[in-house]
C-alpha positions, 0 to 999 in steps of 0.5 A, a space after each residue: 240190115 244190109 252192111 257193105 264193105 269199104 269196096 262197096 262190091 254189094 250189100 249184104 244182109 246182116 242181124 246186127 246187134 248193138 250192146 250199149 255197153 261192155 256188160 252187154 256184150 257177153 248176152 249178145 254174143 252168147 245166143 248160139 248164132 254164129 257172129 262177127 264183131 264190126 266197126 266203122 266198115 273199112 275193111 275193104 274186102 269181107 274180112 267184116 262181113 258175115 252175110 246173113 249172119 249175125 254183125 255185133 256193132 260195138 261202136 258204142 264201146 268208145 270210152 277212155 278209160 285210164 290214161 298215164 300221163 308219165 308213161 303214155 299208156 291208154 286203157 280204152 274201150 274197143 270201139 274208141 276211133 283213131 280220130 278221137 285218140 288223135 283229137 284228144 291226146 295230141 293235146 297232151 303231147 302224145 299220139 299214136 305210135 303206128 297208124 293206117 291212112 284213115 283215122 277212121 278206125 276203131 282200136 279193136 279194128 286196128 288190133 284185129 287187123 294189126 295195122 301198118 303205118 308210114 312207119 313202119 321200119 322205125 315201129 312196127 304195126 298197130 299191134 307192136 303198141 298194144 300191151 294188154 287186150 280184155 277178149 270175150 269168147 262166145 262161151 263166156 270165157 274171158 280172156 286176159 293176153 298181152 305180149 307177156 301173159 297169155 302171149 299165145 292168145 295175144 299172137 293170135 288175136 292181133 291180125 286174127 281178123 276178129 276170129 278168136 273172140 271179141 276184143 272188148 278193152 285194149 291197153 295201147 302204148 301212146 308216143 311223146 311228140 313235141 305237138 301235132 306237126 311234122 317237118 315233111 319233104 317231097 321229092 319227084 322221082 322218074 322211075 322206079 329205080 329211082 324210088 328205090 334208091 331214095 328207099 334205100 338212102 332215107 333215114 326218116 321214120 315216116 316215107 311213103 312212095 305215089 307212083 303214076 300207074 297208068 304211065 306204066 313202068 313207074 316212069 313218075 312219082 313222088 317220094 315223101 318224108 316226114 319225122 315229128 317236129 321238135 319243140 321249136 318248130 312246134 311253137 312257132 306253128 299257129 293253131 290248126 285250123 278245123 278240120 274240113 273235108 269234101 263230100 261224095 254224097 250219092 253213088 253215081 250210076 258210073 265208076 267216075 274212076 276208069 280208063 277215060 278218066 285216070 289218065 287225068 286224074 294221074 297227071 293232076 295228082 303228079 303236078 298238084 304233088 310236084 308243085 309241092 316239092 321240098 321241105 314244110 311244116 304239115 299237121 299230122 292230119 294232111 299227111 297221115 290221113 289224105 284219104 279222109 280229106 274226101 268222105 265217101 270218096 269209095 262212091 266214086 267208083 259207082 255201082 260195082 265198087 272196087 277191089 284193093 290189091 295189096 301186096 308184100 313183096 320181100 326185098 330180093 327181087 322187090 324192084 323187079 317184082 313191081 316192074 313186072 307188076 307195073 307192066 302187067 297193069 299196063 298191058 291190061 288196059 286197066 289202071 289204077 289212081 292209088 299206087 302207093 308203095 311204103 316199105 317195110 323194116 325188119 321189126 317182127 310183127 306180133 301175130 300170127 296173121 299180121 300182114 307185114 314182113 321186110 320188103 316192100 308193100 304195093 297197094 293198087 285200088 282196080 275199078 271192078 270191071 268183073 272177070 277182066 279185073 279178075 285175069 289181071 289179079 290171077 296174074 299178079 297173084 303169080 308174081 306175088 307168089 314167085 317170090 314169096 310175098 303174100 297179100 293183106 286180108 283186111 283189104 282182100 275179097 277174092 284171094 285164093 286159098 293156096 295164095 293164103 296158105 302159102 303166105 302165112 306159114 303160122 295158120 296152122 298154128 292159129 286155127 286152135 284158137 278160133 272161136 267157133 261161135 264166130 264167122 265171116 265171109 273172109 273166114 268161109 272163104 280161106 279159113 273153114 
């Protein structure tokens, strides 16, 4: 069966194997061909690949387990997605702590990558929530870790990147919220100093920054807020409506996102944002999650599909670092629709390999226009690399090696703890 990654750069062929329940995962994993555990196929680069290899499917692992209505403490099995966590417990007066921008996303996914939010400077990752995890190991060890037994495990298995075993059960820490609604605000901003002076002013819990690339220099953007509404506000909020989003339905023979057209795109996305200005009431669903308001909205850049380049750039020297990355896109001739920057506080993440660190992350989704793209990357690797940030794997398909190494100082650390029956394309390529 052929699997493709969120970028859609290629299918690649896969054994994949589904176990109906955890009592089977231990048999399927133990046949001696190396394996990788798979999801709901977000990773945008190959991180949940393993081409011509053997994929266990462990979306069927998706019950609830236990729940603690005191504490808020969640014991699910790994294949549960964010969206039912969401769906079910925002009832009851909990959510999730720490969440990406799709829901779309399975716990074991989330944990294996240790997932960042809006939030980060006020919680932390995905993985900061996590307070026991149940990991099978391809010779049937079975592995019980969490921040305070087995911590060794524990740091290496959230952002290990599926690695070190397959993690089955995960006891996860919810938060109380009043309901599923936030007070939000919006604001426009006219360079990129701008948005870094709103970053250093806000004191919100949730921010994300929209900057228009292709205007180059940041000369535009919209900078957003948002922290949890109270009781009241709550109360005074109708019930939601279903929720409802557009379809992609085909790949077109075409990237509909390039040089012709984000110019267009940029400027309604700027003027549909700047008309939004200002403060409201927004349910968590349409400023959490606004890339699953269009399903299959990866189809859209045709054929080749996409890459994602997602950095970390620490705070000295961050405002100029993205200025000169701004200016390199522009000089490229290449653009990119999403341009999103958020930061991050000084929170320690819990793995080895987590992706985060105090600064300032800057994500860009480039149309795979082949070595032309490439040149660009290897420029922006170079100012990456000047200051010391790293790029996030889970979104990562073509990273070089000594980019790798040198942004995460623990790999050596890591590497006793891989489970050899396990592989991936990410794994051959900057790992083995």
């Amino acid at each position: 069966m052929d699997l493709v990654s969120w970028g859609r750069r290629g299918r690649h062929p896969h054994r994949v194997v589904r176990p109906a329940d955890p009592s089977r995962v231990a048999d399927a994993i133990a046949t001696g061909h190396p394996g990788l555990a798979v999801g709901l196929e977000r990773s945008y680069g190959d991180s949940a690949l393993n081409a011509g290899g053997t994929a266990w499917d462990l979306t069927a692992l998706d019950a609830f387990i236990e729940f603690d209505d005191e504490t808020g403490l969640l014991r699910c099995e790994a294949g549960v997605t964010l969206r039912e966590i969401q769906r079910v417990f925002s009832r009851r007066g909990w959510m999730l702590a720490v969440t990406p921008g799709t829901q779309d996303v399975t716990v074991g996914g989330a944990i294996a990558n240790d997932v960042h939010g809006k939030n980060h400077a006020a919680a932390g990752t995905f993985g900061c929530h996590v307070e026991r995890l149940v990991l099978l190991r391809t010779d049937g060890e079975r592995i019980v870790c969490g921040p305070h037994e087995r911590s060794d495990w524990f740091a290496a298995t959230v952002g290990g990147l599926g690695l070190t075993g397959v993690i089955v059960e995960a006891t996860i820490r919810l938060e109380r919220v009043a309901g599923p609604w936030l007070e939000t605000r919006r604001v426009a901003f006219g360079s990129l100093s701008e948005y870094f002076s709103f970053v250093r002013e806000t004191t919100e819990p949730l921010s994300v920054g929209w900057i228009d690339v292709v205007t180059g220099g940041g000369r535009r953007g919209i900078f957003t807020t948002a922290h949890p509404c109270s009781a009241a506000q709550t109360a005074a909020q109708a019930p939601p409506a279903d929720e409802r989003a557009l379809t992609v339905p085909f790949t077109p023979p075409f990237s509909l996102v390039g040089r012709a057209t984000l110019p267009a795109l940029n400027k309604a996305y700027y003027w549909w944002q700047r008309a939004g200005v200002g403060t409201r009431i927004e349910h968590y669903r349409s400023y959490d999650y606004q890339l699953d308001a269009i399903r299959g909205w990866n189809r859209m850049y045709g054929p080749r599909g996409f890459y994602q380049y997602q950095s970390t750039i620490p705070w000295e020297g961050a405002e100029e670092a993205t200025a000169e990355m701004l200016h390199r896109i522009a000089r490229s001739g290449q653009g990119s629709f999403l341009g999103v920057l958020k930061t991050f506080g000084d929170t320690p993440s819990p793995g080895m390999l987590s992706f985060p660190a105090p600064g300032v992350c800057f994500a860009l989704d480039f149309p795979d226009l082949g070595d032309r793209t490439l040149r660009l990357f290897a420029e922006l690797d170079r100012i990456v690399s000047q200051v010391g940030g790293r790029l996030y794997p889970a979104k990562d398909a073509r990273m070089p090696r000594e980019l790798f190494e040198a942004g995460y100082p623990r790999l050596p650390e890591f590497l006793p703890f891989r489970d050899p029956g396990i592989e991936s394309d990410l794994a051959r390529r900057l790992i083995s």
